[in-house]
N, C-alpha and C positions, 0 to 999 in steps of 0.2 A: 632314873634307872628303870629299866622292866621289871613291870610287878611283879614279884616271884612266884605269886598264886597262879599266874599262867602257866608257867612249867607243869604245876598238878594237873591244870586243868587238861593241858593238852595229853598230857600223860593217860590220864583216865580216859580221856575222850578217845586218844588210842587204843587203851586197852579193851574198850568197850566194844569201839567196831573189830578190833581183832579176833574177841571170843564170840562176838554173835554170827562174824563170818565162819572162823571153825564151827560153831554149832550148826548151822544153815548149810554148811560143805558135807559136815558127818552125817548127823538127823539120824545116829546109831547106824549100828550096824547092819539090820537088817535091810535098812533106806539105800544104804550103800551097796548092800550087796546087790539091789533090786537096778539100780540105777548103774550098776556095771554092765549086767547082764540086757541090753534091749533086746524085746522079743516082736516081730513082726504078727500084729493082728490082718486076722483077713475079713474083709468086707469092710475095712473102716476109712473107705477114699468119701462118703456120705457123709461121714463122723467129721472130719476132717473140714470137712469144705463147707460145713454147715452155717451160717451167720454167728449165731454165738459161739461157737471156737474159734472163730477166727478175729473177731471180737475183743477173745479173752485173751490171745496170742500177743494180740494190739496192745493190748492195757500192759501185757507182761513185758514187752520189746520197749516200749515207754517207761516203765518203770526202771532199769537195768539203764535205757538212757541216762535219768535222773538219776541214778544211785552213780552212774559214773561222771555226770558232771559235779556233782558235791564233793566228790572224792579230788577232783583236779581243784574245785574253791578251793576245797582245806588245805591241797598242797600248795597252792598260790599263797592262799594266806598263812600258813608256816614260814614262805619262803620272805613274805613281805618283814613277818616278826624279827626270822633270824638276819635283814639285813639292817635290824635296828632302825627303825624311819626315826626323824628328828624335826625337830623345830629351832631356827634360826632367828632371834629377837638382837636386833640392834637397840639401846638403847641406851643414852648418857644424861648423867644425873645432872648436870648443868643445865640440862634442858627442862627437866621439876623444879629449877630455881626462879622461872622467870615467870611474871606477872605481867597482865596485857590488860588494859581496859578496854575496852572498845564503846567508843563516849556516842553517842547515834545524837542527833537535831531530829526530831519528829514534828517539828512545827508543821501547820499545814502547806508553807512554800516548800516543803521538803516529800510532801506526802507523795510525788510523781519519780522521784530521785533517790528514797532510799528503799526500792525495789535492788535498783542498781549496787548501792552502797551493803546493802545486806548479802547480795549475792558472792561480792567479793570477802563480806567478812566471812562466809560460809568456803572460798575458796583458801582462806586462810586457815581456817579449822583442817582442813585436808591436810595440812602440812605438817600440825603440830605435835609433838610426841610427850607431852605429858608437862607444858605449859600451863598455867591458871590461867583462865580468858574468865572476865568479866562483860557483862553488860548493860551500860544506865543510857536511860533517853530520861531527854530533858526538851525544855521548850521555854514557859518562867521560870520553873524549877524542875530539878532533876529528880529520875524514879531508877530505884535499884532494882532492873528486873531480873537479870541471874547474878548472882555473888559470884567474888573469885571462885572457880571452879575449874576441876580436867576430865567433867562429863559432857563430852564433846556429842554426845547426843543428845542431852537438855538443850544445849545451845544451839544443836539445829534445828530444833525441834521448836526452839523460842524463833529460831531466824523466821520459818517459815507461817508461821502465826502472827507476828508482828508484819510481817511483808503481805500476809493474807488483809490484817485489819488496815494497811496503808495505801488497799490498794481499789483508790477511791477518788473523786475530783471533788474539791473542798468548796462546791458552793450553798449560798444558802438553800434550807430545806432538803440536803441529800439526808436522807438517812444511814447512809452509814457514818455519817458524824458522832449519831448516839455512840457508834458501837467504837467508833475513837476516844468520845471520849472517857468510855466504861473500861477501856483499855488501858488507861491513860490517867488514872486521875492524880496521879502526883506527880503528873508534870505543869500542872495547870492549879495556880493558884487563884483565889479570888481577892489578893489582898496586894495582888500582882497587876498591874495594868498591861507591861509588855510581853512579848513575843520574841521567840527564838532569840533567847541573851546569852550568846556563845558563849561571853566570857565566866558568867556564872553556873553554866555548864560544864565547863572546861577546869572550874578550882572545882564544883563539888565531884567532879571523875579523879581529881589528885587526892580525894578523900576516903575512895573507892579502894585500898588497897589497904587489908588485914594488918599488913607483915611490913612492918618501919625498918628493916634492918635492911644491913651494908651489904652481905652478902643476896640479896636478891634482887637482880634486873628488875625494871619496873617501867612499862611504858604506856603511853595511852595515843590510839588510834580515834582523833577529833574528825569526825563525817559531819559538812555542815556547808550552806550557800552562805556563811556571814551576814544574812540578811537579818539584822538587829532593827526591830523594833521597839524601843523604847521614847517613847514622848515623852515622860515626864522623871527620865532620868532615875528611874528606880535600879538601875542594874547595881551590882556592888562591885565586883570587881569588872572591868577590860579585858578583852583579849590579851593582852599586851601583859596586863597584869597577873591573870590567871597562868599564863606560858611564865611570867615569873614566878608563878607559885611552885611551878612544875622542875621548873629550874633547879630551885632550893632545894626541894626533895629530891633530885638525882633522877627524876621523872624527865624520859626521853618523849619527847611528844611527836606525832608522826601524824599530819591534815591530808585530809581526804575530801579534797572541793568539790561540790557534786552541785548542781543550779539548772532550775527551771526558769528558763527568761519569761514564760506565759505568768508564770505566779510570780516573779519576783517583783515588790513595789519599788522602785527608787524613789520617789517621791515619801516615801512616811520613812522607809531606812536610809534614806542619803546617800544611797551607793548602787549604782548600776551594777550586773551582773562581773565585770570587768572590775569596776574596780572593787567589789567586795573579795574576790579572788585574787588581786592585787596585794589590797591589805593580808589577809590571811598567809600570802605568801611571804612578805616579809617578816611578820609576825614571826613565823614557825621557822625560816632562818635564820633571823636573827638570834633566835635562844637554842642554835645548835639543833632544830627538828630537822625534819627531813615534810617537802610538799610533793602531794600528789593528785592527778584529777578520777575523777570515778569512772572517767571516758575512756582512759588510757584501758588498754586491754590488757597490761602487763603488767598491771599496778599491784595487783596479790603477791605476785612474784618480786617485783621489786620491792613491799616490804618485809617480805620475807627476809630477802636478803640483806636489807637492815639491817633487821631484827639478829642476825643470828653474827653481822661482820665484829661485831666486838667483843664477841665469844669465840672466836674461830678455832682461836691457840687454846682455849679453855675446853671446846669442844673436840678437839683431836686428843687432847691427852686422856680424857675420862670416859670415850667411849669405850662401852665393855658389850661382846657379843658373848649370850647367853643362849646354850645348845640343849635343849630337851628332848627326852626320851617321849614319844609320842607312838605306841604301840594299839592305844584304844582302836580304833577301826579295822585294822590286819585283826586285831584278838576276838573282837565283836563278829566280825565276818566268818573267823576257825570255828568258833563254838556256835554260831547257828547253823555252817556248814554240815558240820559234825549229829549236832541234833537230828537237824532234816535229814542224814543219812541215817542215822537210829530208827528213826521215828517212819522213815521208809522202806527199814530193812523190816522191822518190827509187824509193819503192815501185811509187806510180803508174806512174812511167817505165816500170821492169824489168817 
């Protein structure tokens, strides 16, 4: 609703330049009677034409400008009040029910490719209207670096800090290694031999979610080359096995393939760029995900659409559009209009 203290205000603000215009019109009687009557001086064409009268003529023709442009604000901004402006909020509560992980690989084969992969989880932030998005990078092990959250400015704000510290070429003696791994250090164990182990990436993001109940969607967005490094077999769970874990929980999982063929070893990971994307791909169909590449340009939008096709009918029914009285600005603009014609009439006067 309009705040009702604006009716005084404008009221008073009325009544004010009302009586200081009567007063400044009358100026008593004798002012009136003097200013009915003009009398013709002689000799005063010198008077007249002098620099400072003509000067002060200036200042006076300028002023009556401003007093009557103020006077047209105030009526604009009454007229803005009385057409009641609003604000229009779409928004449905099915859409605060759902939980997103977004599981990032920051291994250093990934350090060239999740520039790209960040980009897009930042295209999907655009979209969301009051979703929990979470964010863990992992590598031996996984680091929880925004909790479920729908402070969608933390998390761009984490997007572009982590894309800042990623964006680096991983050979020996760079220096910005230190600052990876100061960034980083709980993804990197010492009791850990291997590198980028998807699949124990992949169960601790199924781990990532607060809220175990039925009624809340729950999905995780896995960014990753599947390039597994593991020689001496420390990983704990598989890919294969993690996407079951995901399963159990009613966890929709959604790959997001992204590979540098210059970093990627086939030789120590067993899998050329091909077929690490391979696997991944049947992995993530087989347990009912959805595969996607980080090259594809359409990829944000197509999981959007995902994301949202098995709510659709749940999403039509519970949209609710919410209409606000939004007068602040028209009333801000009345009462300093108003002022500055006070405060200019006032001047005139003194």
């Amino acid at each position: 609703m309009v705040m009702p203290w604006l009716v005084w205000l404008v009221a008073l603000a009325a009544l004010a330049v009302v009586v200081l215009a009567g007063t400044g019109a009358l100026g008593g009687p004798g002012r009136r009677a003097r200013a009915a009557a003009p009398r013709r001086v002689a000799n005063s064409a010198a008077l007249l034409t002098s620099p400072s009268v003509r000067e002060r003529v200036a200042r006076r023709r300028m002023l009556y400008a401003l007093l009557g442009t103020g006077l047209v604000v105030a009526l604009g901004a009454s007229a803005a009040m009385a057409g009641r402006p609003i604000e229009r909020t779409v928004r449905n509560e099915s859409l605060a029910s759902r939980d997103i992980v977004l599981c990032l690989d920051i291994s250093t084969s990934m350090v060239t490719t999740d520039s790209k992969i960040l980009d897009t989880f930042a295209k999907l932030l655009d979209t969301f209207e009051g979703e929990r998005v979470a964010l863990v990078a992992w590598n031996s092990t996984a680091q929880t670096i925004v909790p479920l959250t729908d402070d969608y400015e933390l998390l761009q704000d984490q997007f572009k800090e982590i894309a800042d510290v990623l964006d680096f070429l991983p050979y020996r003696g760079n220096p910005a290694l230190e600052r990876y791994y100061q960034t980083f250090p709980g993804t990197l164990s010492e009791d850990v031999s291997g590198s980028s182990l998807a699949g124990d990436g992949l169960a601790s993001c199924t781990l990532a979610f607060d809220n175990q109940v039925a009624d809340r969607s729950r999905s995780i967005i896995l960014a990753t080359d599947n390039q597994i490094l593991d020689p001496f077999h420390e990983q704990i769970y598989s890919v294969s096995q993690a996407a079951d874990l995901a399963q159990e929980g009613s966890i929709r999982l959604f790959s997001l393939f992204g590979a540098d063929p210059e970093l990627a070893d086939p030789d120590v990971s067993g899998k050329d760029v091909d077929e690490a994307r391979a696997d991944l791909r049947k992995i993530t169909t087989d347990h009912d995900g959805r595969f996607y590449e980080v090259d594809d340009a359409d990829t944000a939008g197509q999981i959007v659409q995902e994301l949202e096709a098995d709510q659709i009918d749940e999403l039509d029914a519970n949209t609710q559009v919410r209409l606000t009285d939004v007068p602040e600005a028209p009333a801000a603009l009345l009462t300093l209009s108003v002022l500055a014609f006070l405060a200019a009439a006032a001047w005139r006067r003194a």
